[in-house]
C-alpha positions as CSV (number, residue, x, y, z in Angstrom):
1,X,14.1,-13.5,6.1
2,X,14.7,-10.8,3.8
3,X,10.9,-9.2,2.0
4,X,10.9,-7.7,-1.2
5,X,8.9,-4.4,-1.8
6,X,8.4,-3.7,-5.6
7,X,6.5,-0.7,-6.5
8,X,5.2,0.7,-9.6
9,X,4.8,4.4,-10.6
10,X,1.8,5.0,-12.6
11,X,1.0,7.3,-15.3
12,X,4.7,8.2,-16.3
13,X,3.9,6.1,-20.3
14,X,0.7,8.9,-20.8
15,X,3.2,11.5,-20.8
16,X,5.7,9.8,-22.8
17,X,3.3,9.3,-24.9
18,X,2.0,12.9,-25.4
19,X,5.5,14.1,-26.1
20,X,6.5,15.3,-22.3
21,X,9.4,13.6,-21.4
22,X,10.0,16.7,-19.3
23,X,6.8,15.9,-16.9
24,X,8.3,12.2,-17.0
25,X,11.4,12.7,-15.4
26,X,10.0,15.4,-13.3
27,X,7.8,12.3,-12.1
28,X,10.5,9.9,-12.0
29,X,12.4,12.2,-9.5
30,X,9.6,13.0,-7.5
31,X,9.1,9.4,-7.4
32,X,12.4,8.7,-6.4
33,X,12.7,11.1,-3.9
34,X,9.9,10.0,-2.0
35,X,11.4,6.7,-1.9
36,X,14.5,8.0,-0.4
37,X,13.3,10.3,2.0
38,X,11.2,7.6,3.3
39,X,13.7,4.7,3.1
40,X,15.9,7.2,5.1
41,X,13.3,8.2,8.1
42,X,13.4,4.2,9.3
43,X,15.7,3.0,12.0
44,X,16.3,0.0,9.6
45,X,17.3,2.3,6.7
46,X,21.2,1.0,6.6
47,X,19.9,-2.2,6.1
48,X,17.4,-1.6,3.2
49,X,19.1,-2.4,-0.6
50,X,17.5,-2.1,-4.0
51,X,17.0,-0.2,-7.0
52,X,15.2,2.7,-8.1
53,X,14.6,3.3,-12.0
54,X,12.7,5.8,-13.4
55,X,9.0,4.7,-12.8
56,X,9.7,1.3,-10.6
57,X,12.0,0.7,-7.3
58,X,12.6,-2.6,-6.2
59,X,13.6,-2.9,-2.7
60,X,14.9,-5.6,-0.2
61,X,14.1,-4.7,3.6
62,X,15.6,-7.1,6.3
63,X,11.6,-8.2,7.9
64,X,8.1,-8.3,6.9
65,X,7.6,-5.3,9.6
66,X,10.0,-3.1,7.7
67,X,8.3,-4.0,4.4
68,X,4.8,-3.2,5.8
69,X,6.0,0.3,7.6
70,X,8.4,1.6,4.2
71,X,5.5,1.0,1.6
72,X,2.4,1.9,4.0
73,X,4.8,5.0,4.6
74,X,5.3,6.0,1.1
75,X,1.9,5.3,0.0
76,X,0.4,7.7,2.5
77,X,3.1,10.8,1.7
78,X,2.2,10.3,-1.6
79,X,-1.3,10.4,-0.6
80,X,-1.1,13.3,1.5
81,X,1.6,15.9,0.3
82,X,-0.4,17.2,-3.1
83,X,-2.2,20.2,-1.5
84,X,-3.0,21.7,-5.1
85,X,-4.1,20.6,-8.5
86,X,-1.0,22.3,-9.5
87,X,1.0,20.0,-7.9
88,X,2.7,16.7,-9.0
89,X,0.1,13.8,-7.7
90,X,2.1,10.7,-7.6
91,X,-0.4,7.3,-8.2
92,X,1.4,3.6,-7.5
93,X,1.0,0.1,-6.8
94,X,3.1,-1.8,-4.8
95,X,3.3,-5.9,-3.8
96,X,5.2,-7.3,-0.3
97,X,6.6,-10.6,-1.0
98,X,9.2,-13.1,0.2
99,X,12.7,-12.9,-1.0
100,X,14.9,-15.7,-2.4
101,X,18.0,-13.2,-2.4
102,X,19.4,-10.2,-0.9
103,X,18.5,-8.5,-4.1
104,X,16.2,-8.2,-6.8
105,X,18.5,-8.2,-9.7
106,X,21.7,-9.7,-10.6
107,X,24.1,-7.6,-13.2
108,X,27.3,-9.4,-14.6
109,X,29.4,-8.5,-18.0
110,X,28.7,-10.3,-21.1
111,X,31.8,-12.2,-21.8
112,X,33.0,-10.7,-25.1
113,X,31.2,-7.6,-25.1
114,X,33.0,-6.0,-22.1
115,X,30.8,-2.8,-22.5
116,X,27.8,-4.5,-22.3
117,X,26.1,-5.6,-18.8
118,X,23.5,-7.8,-18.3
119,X,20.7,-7.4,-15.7
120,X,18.6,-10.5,-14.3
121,X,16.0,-10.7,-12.3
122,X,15.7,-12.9,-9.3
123,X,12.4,-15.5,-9.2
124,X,11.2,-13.4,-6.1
125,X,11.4,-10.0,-8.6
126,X,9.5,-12.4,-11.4
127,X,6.8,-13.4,-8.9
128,X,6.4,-10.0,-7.3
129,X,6.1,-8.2,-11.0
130,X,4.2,-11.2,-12.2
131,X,1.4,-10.4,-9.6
132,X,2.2,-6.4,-10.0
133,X,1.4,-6.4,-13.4
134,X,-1.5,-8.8,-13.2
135,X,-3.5,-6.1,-13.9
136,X,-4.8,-4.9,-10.4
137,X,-6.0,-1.5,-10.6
138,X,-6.1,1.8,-8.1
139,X,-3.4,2.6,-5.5
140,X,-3.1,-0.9,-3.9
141,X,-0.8,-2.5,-1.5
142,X,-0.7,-6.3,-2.2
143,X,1.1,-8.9,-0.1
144,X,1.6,-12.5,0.5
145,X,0.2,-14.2,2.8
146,X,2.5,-16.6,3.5
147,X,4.1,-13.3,5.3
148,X,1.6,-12.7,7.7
149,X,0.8,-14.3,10.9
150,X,-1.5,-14.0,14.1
151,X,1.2,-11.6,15.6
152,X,1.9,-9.3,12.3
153,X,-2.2,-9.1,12.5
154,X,-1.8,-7.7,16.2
155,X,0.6,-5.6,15.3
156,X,-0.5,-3.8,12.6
157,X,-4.3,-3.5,13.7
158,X,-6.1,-0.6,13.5
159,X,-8.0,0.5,16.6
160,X,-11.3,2.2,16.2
161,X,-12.9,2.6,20.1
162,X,-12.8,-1.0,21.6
163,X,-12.7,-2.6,18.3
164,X,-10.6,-2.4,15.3
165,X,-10.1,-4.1,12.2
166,X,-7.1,-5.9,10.4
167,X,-5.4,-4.2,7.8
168,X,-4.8,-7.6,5.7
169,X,-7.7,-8.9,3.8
170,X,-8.9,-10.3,0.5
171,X,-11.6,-7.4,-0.2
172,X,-15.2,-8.8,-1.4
173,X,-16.3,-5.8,-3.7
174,X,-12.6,-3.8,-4.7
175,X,-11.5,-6.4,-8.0
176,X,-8.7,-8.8,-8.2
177,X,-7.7,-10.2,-11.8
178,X,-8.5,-13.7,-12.5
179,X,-5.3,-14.6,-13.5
180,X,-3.7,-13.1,-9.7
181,X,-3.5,-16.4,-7.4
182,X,-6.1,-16.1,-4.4
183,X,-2.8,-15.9,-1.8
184,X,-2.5,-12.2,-2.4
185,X,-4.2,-10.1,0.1
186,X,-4.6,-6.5,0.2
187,X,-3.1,-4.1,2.3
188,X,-4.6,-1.7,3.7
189,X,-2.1,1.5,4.0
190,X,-4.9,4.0,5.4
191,X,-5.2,6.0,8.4
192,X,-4.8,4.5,12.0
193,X,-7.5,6.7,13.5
194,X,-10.9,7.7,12.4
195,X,-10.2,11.3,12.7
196,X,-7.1,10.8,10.0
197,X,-9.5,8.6,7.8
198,X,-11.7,11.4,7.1
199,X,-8.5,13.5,6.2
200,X,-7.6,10.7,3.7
201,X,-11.0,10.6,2.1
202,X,-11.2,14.4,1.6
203,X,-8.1,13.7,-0.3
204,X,-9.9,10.9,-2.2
205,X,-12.7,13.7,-3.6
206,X,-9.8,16.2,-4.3
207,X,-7.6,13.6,-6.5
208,X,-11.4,12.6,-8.2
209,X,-11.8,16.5,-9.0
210,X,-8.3,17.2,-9.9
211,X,-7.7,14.1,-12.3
212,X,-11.2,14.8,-14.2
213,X,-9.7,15.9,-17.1
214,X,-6.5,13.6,-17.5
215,X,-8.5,9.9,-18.6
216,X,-5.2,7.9,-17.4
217,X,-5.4,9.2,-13.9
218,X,-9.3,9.4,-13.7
219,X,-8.8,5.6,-14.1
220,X,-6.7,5.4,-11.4
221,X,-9.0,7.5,-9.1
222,X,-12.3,5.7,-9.9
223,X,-10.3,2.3,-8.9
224,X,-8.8,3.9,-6.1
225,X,-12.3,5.3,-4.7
226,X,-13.8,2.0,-5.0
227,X,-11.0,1.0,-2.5
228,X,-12.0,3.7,-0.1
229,X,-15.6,3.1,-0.5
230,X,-14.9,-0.4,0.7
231,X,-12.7,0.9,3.2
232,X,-15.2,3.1,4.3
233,X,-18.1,0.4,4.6
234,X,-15.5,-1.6,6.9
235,X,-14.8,1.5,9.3
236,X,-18.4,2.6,9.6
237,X,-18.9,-1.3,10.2
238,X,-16.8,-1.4,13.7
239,X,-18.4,2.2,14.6
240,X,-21.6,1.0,14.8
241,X,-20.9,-2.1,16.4
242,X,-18.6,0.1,19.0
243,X,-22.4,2.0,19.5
244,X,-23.8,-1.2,20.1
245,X,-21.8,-2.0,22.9
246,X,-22.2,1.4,24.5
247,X,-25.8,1.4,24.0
248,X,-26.2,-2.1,25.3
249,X,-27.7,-2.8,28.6
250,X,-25.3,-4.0,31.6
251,X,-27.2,-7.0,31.9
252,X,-24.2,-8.8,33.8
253,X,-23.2,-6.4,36.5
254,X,-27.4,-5.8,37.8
255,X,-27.6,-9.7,37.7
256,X,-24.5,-9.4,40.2
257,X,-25.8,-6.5,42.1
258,X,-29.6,-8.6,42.3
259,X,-27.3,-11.1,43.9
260,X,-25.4,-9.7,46.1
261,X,-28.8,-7.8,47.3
262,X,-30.2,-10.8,48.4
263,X,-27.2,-12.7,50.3
């Protein structure tokens, strides 16, 4: 079944509207050449269609799994590759959602006026920018979960010692819009491993810092680091039970060994 990614850029109308459409286009092709580069490092890439304009890309992958691994993918570049506050920070929301088509938009020629083509957008593109635009805030992964299943869990889990958690989740403190229907779960497009989480939140405290004095993108950062927090509290959660079960008594094996003893 074909999944549709649809991502959004963010901050590209601030600098339209402060008269830089030179640092909007320099956006838009950072942005878009993210999206390639990553499209082209997956095995499915040949079978991955869309479009990309300016500040959105809309993008059809051939499975759920490919859907999770290209946006989780070009979240976390965009996430990682600032080093400076010089450099071009790249904010974005994205939603994973079933596909009707094997594209997100239909183009045809108007019928008198040759010159002029007409775009429309599939009811899986509606749907997807419906919920994108809902008014969800921060650097946020939704998807549907009508897409996800006891395996997809598996698959995508994140281990953490013994335990782990799932990556899929409605969160209980990180807002959703009232007017975003309750099937829309977040996903979570952190690190794997605890010692890469604590590389991704140094970043969080950097992109705070560097975005102090540019309101549009503080927004995004405070709404972003309310993610993390929760993040956090969910990782340090599964730590301290994984210390629980290390500091917890055998209990089991001496009742065996007792038994044993006295046949």
């Amino acid at each position: 079944m074909p999944v549709l990614v649809y991502l959004d850029l963010l901050g590209a109308p601030q600098r339209w509207h402060a008269q830089q459409p030179g640092e909007a286009q320099a956006l838009f092709d950072d942005f878009a050449d993210l999206v390639l580069d990553t499209i082209g490092s997956l095995d499915v890439a040949d079978s991955i269609s869309g479009d990309i304009e300016n500040d959105w890309a809309a993008l059809i992958c051939p499975s759920i799994e490919s859907a999770l691994a290209l946006a989780r993918r070009v979240f976390r570049r965009a996430w990682l590759d600032p080093r400076t506050s010089d450099e071009m920070r790249l904010w974005m929301r994205g939603v994973i959602a079933p596909s009707d088509d094997e594209t997100a938009r239909h183009f045809a020629q108007d019928d008198e006026l040759s010159k002029i083509r007409r775009a429309t957008a599939t009811h899986s593109a509606i749907r997807a920018l419906s919920a994108l635009k809902s008014g969800v805030t921060g650097m946020r992964i939704l998807v549907d979960e009508s897409l996800l299943n006891d395996q997809l869990r598996g698959l995508f889990r994140v281990p953490l010692g013994r335990l782990g958690f799932i990556p899929f989740r409605r969160m209980n403190f990180t807002p959703y819009t009232a007017n975003l229907p309750r099937n829309w779960q977040d996903f979570l497009w952190m690190a794997d491993t605890q010692a890469e989480w604590s590389n991704y939140t140094l970043r969080m405290k950097q992109r705070i810092m560097w975005s102090a004095h540019h309101p549009a993108e503080a927004a995004e950062a405070a709404a972003t680091q309310a993610l993390f927090h929760e993040v956090d509290a969910i990782v340090q959660s599964v730590v301290r039970k994984n210390m629980m079960r290390e500091d917890r008594p055998p209990v089991r094996r001496e009742a065996e060994s007792e038994g044993a003893a006295e046949a």
